[in-house]
N, C-alpha and C positions, 0 to 999 in steps of 0.2 A: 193138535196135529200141525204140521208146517204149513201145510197149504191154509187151512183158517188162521193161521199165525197171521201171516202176509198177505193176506185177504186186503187188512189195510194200508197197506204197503203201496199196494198199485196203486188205489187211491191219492194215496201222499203226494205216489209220483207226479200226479196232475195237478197238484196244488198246491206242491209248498218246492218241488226241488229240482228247477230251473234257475240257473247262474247267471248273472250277467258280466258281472266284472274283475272276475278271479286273474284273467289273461294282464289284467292292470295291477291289482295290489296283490292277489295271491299271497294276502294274508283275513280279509273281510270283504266274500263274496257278497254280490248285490243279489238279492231274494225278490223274485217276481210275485211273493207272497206279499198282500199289503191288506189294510182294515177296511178297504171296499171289496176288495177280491175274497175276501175269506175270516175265519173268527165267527162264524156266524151262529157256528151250533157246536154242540157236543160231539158230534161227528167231526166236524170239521177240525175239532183240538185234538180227538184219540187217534184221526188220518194223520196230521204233523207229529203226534206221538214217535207213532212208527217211523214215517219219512226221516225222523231225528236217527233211529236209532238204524237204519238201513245206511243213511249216509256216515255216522260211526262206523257200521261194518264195512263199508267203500271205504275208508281212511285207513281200518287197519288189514285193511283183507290180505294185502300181501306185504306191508311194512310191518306186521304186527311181528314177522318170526326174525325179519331182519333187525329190528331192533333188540328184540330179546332174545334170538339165540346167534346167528352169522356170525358175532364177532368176539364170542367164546375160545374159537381156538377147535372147535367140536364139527363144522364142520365142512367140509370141499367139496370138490369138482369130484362127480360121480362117474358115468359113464360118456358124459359129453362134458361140456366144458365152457362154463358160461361168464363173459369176460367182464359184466356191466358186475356180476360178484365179487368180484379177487379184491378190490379195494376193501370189502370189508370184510374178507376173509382172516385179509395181513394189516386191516385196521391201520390202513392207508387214505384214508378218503379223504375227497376234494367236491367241490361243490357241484358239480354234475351229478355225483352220483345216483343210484335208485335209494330211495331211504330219507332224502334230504331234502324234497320237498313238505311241507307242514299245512300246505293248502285246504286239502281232504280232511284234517282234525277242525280249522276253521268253519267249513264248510258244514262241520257238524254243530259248532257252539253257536255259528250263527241262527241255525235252527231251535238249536236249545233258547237261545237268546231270547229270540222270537215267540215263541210258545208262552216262555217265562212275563212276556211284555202282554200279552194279548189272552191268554186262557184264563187268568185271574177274572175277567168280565164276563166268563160266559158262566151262561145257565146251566147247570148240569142236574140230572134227574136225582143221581146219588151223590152229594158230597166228597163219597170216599169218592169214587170214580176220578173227580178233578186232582184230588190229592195226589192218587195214582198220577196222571200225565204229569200233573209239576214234578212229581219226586222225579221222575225219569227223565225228566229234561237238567233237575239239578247233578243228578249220576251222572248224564254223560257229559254233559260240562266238565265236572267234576275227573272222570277219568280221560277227556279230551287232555285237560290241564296238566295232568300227572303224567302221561305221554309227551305233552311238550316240555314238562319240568324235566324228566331224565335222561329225553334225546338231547335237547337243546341247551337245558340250562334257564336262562334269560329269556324270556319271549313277552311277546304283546296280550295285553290283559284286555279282553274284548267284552263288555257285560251289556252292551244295548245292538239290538237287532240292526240291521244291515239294512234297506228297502230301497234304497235308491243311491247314486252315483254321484250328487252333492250332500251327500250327509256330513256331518262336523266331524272331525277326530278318522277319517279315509284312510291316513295314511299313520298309521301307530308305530312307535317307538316298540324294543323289549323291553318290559319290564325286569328287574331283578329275581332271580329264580326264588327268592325268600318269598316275596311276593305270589307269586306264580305259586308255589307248594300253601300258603297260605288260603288263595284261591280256591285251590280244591279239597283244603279242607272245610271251608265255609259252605260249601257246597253238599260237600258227603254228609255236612251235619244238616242242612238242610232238607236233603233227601231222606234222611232219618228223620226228620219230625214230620214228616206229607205221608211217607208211607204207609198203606195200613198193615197192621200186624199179620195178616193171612194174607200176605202178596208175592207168597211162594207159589202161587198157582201155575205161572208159566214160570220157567228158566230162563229165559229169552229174553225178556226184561229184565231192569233192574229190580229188585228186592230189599225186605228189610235185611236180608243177609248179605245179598248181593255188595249192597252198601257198608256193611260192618265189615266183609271182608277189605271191600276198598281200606276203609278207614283206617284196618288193619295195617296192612301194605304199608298207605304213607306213611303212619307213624313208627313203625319198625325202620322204614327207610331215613326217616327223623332220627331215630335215636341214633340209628348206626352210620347216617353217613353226612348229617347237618349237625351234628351236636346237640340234638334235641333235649337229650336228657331226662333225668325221669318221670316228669312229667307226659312223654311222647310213649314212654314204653309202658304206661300204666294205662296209658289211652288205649295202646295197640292189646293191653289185655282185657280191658273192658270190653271192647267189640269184637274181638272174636271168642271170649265168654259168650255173647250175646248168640254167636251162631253155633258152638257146640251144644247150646242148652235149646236150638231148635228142632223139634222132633222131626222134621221137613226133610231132614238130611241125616245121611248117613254113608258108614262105609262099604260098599259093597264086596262081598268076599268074592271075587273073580276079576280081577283087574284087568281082562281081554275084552270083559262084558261093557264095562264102561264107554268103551270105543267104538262097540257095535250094535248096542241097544242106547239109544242116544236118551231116552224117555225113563231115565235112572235115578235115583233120590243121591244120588254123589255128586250131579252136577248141582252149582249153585247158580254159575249164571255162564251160557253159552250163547257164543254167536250162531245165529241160523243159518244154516245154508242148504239152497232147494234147487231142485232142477224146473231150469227154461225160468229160472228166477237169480238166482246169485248161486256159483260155486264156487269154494276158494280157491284162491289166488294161489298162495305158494307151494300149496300141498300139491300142485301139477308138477313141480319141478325133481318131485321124490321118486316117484316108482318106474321102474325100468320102461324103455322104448321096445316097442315087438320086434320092430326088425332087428334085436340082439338075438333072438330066441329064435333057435335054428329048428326045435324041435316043438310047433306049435302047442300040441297037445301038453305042453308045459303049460300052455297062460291061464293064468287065474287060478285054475287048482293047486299049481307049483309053484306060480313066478306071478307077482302083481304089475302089471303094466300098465302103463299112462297114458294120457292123449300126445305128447311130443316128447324129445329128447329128455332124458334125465338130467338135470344138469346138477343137481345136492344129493348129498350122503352122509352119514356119517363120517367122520376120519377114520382109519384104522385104530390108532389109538383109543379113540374113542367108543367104538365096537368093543375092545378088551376090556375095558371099565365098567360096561355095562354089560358084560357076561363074565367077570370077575370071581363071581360065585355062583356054583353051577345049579342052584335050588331058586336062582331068585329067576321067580314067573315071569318078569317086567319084561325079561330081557330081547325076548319074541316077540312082545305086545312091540315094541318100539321099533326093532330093528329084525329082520329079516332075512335068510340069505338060501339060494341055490347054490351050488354049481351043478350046471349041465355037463355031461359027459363030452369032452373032446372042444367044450365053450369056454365061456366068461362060467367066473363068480360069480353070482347076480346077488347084490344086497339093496334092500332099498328100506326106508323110514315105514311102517307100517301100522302107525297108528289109525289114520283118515282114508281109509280104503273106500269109501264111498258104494257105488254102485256099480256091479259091471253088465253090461244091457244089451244084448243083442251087440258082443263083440266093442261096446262103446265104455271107456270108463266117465262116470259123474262123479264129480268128484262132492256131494251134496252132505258127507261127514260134517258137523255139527264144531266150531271149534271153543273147545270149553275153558273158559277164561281162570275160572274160580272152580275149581272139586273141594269134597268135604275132605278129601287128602291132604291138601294144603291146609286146611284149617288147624288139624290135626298139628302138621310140621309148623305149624306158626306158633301154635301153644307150645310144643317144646321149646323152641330158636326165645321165646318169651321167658318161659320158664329157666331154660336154661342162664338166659342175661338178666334174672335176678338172682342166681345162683344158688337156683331149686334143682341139682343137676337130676334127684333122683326122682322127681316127679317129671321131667323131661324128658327123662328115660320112658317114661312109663307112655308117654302120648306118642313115645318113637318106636314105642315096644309094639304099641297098637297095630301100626302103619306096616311094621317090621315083619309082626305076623303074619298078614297077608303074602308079603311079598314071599318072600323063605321058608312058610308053610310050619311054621315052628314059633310056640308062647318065648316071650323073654330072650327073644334072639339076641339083647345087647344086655352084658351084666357086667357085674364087678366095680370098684370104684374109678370113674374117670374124673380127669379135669374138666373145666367149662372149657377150655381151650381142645382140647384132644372130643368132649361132646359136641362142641359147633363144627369142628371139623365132619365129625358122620353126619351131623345134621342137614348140614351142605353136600355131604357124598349122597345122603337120602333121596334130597331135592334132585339133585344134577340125572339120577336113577326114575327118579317117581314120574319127573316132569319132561323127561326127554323131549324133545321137539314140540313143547307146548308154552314154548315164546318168555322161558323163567330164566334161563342156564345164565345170562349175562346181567340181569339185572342182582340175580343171587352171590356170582362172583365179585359184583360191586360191593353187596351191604354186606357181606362176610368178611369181607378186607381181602379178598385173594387173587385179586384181578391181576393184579401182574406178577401175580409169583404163576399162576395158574396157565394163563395165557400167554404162549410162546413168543406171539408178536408184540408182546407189551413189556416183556424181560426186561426190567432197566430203564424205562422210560417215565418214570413216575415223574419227572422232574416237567414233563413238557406240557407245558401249558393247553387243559382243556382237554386231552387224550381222552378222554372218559365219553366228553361229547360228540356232536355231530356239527358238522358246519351249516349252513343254512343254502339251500338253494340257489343259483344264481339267478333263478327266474325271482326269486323275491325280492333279493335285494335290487334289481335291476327295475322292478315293477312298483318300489315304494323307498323312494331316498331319506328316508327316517331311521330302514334298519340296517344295522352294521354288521359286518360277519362276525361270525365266533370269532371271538379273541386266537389267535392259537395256528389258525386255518388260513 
C-alpha cells in the first residue's frame, strides 16, 4: 500500500534531506547527513533508501514530461495559456527556462552517493536486505545520469558524497556525455548484481526488471543515436529477454485498467504518488478549470476538472492521430473530450485522474515509468534492427491485439524501414503523455522531419539538447553553457 510505502519516507525526511549549499553550486548539494549523525543501523540505511528515491521523484516530478514529451511538437496551450511553456513548445529555449535546472537529479546522486559510501559498513539482519538498498541507490544514480545524458549532453560526474561545504572537487567541471552514458551503465550493471531475484515485490523501487529495462533503454539509445553498434544492441536484447521471461509481469487486457488500478502486474517500475504526501506536478496542468463548466452537474461524471487553470493539451493534430483508427481503445484512455451544449469543447490528457473528494481533485495517480508494454515494443524495435522483421511483427501483433481488439492486426511483407516506422506510430499511441514521445523521436531518427519547430534545423549546433540554467553556471565558474545556447 502507499501509505506503508512511505512510511519511510518521513523518516528519511529527518535524516538525510536537508540542503545546505545548492543556492552556491547548484550542482553538489551539502547533505546535513554525516557518520556521527546517522549510518547507524539498518533502519537508518532502508530510511535514506527511500529519502533517495523520493528526492528522484522531487527531480522529476514535473521535468519528467517536459523533458520527454513538451518538445514533440504533440503538445500546447489548452484552455489557458502558460507563458514559462512556449519556449519549449517552439523548442526555443534559453537558460531561464522551467526544465533547465539539473539541481534536483543531483540532489538525488548525492544521496545515492552517500548511501553507496556508508551502507556497505552497516550491520544488517538479512544480507539480501543490504543488497536491496545498494541496488537502488546504484538505479537511481544510474537513471539520475541517463536524464542528464539526454537533457544535457556533457554534465558533471559526481561519485563521492557531499557532507560539507570545504570538500575537494565543490565546484565540477562536465564531463563528456560518452563518459556520462558510460556512467550509467556501470551503474545499471551494478544494480543487477545487488539485486535479489524476487525484488518484484514493490514497483516503486527499483527491480531486477526495473533495472533490465533501464539497461535496455540505454543501450538501444547506444546503438541508435552514439554509434554503439552491435554490441549495444545485443546488450539491449539480453536485458530485456531477461524481463519478458519474468513471470512478475505481464500484459493486461484492459488498457484503461492500467491507469486506474495502479496495483497491476504491467507496471515494472512506478513513481508514487499520495495524498498530504507528494502529488504530481505536471498532471495539474492537464484537466479542465470548473469555472469553464457552466453546467456543474457536468464535473467529474462528464468533464475531469483540476485544481487551477488548464494550461496543456494535446494539439489538434495530435488528437487525430491518436483517434486515427476508430477500434483502437487507447484513444479515450489518453485523451478525452466534451462539448457542452451552447460551451467550450472540453478535451483534457486523461490518463492520471487521480482522486476526486468531496469536490477536491488529488492528483495521487501513480506515474509509471516502465510498463510491460514497452518491454514488448522494445523487443520488436530490437528485433526488428536485426532484421527479424517477422518475429517483430509478432511482439507488435501482441501489443496490437489489445489495443484494436483483433489477433494479427499487422500482416503482410514489410520493410524494417516502413516496420520502425509503426513501431514508433505504436510508441507515440501506447505511451501518450507518459514522458517517451521525444526521446522516441530522437532514437528513431525522426525528430526533425516529425517536429514542426525543428523542420530544417538539423545543422544547429546541440538543438536536440537543453542549455544549463543560469543559476548554475552563475553558482560554479567551472561550468560552461551548452555549446549552441
Amino acid at each position: 500500500m502507499k501509505t506503508t510505502y512511505y512510511l519511510y519516507t518521513l523518516i528519511a525526511i529527518g535524516l538525510a534531506c536537508s540542503w545546505g549549499c545548492e543556492s552556491d553550486l547548484n550542482v553538489n548539494p551539502q547533505s546535513v547527513i554525516t557518520s556521527s549523525s546517522m549510518w547507524q543501523s539498518e533502519g537508518d540505511a532502508t530510511a535514506s533508501m527511500y529519502g533517495a528515491l523520493a528526492q528522484f521523484r522531487s527531480a522529476i516530478g514535473s521535468d519528467y514530461i517536459r523533458w520527454g514529451d513538451y518538445r514533440s511538437g504533440y503538445y500546447g496551450d489548452a484552455l489557458g495559456s502558460q507563458a514559462s511553456y512556449q519556449d519549449i513548445y517552439l523548442n526555443s529555449l534559453d537558460d531561464q527556462d522551467v526544465g533547465t535546472n539539473w539541481a534536483a537529479l543531483y540532489k538525488a546522486i548525492n544521496d545515492c552517493n552517500l548511501i553507496l559510501k556508508y551502507v556497505p559498513e552497516i550491520a544488517f539482519s538479512k544480507e539480501s536486505d543490504k543488497q536491496f538498498v545498494l541496488a537502488n541507490a546504484h538505479f537511481i544514480r544510474a537513471f539520475s545520469y541517463y536524464f542528464l545524458a539526454r537533457v544535457w549532453g556533457d554534465a558533471p560526474i559526481l561519485l563521492s558524497g557531499f557532507e560539507s561545504d570545504d570538500q575537494e572537487d565543490l565546484f565540477p567541471s562536465r564531463a563528456p556525455l560518452q563518459e556520462v552514458l558510460n556512467q550509467v551503465a556501470v551503474d545499471v550493471d551494478a544494480a543487477l548484481s545487488l539485486f535479489p531475484s524476487n525484488s518484484a515485490g514493490s514497483r516503486k523501487t527499483g527491480s531486477m526488471a526495473a533495472a533490465n529495462m533501464l539497461k535496455t533503454d540505454l543501450n538501444l539509445w547506444l546503438y541508435k543515436t552514439q554509434n554503439g553498434g552491435e554490441v549495444a544492441l545485443q546488450t539491449a536484447n539480453g536485458a530485456i529477454n531477461q524481463v519478458l521471461g519474468n513471470s512478475d509481469y505481464a500484459l493486461l487486457n484492459d488498457y484503461e485498467s492500467i491507469f486506474r488500478n495502479e496495483a497491476n502486474e504491467e507496471i515494472i517500475f512506478a513513481i508514487n504518488c499520495e495524498r498530504d504526501e507528494y502529488e504530481s506536478g505536471f498532471v495539474t496542468d492537464w484537466l479542465v478549470a470548473v469555472q469553464y463548466v457552466n453546467d456543474k452537474s457536468l464535473v467529474e461524471e462528464f468533464i475531469k476538472v483540476g485544481s487551477h487553470q488548464q494550461w496543456v493539451t494535446f494539439t489538434d493534430e495530435f488528437e487525430s492521430f491518436l483517434y486515427e483508427n476508430p477500434n483502437d481503445s487507447r484513444a479515450r484512455v489518453s485523451l478525452d473530450f466534451y462539448e457542452e451544449v451552447g460551451n467550450n469543447r472540453f478535451k483534457w490528457i486523461n490518463k492520471y485522474l487521480g482522486e476526486w473528494i468531496d469536490n477536491t481533485r488529488y492528483f495521487t495517480s501513480d506515474i509509471p515509468i516502465y510498463r510491460y508494454a514497452e518491454a514488448l515494443l522494445f523487443k520488436a524495435e530490437i528485433e526488428n534492427s536485426m532484421g527479424n522483421t517477422s518475429a517483430a511483427m509478432g511482439y507488435l501483433n501482441t501489443l496490437a491485439e489489445r489495443a484494436y481488439g483483433q489477433p494479427n492486426h499487422y500482416t503482410g511483407e514489410l520493410s524494417q524501414n516502413n516496420l520502425d516506422q509503426i513501431i514508433l506510430e505504436e510508441r507515440l499511441k501506447e505511451f501518450a503523455a507518459e514522458g517517451k514521445s521525444w526521446w522516441d523521436l530522437i532514437r528513431f531518427g525522426e525528430v526533425f522531419e516529425r517536429v514542426a519547430t525543428l523542420n530544417g534545423r538539423e545543422s544547429e549546433q546541440n538543438i536536440l539538447f537543453w542549455p544549463v540554467n543560469v543559476e548554475s553556471i552563475n553558482g560554479n565558474q567551472n561550468i560552461e553553457q551548452t555549446p549552441g545556447y
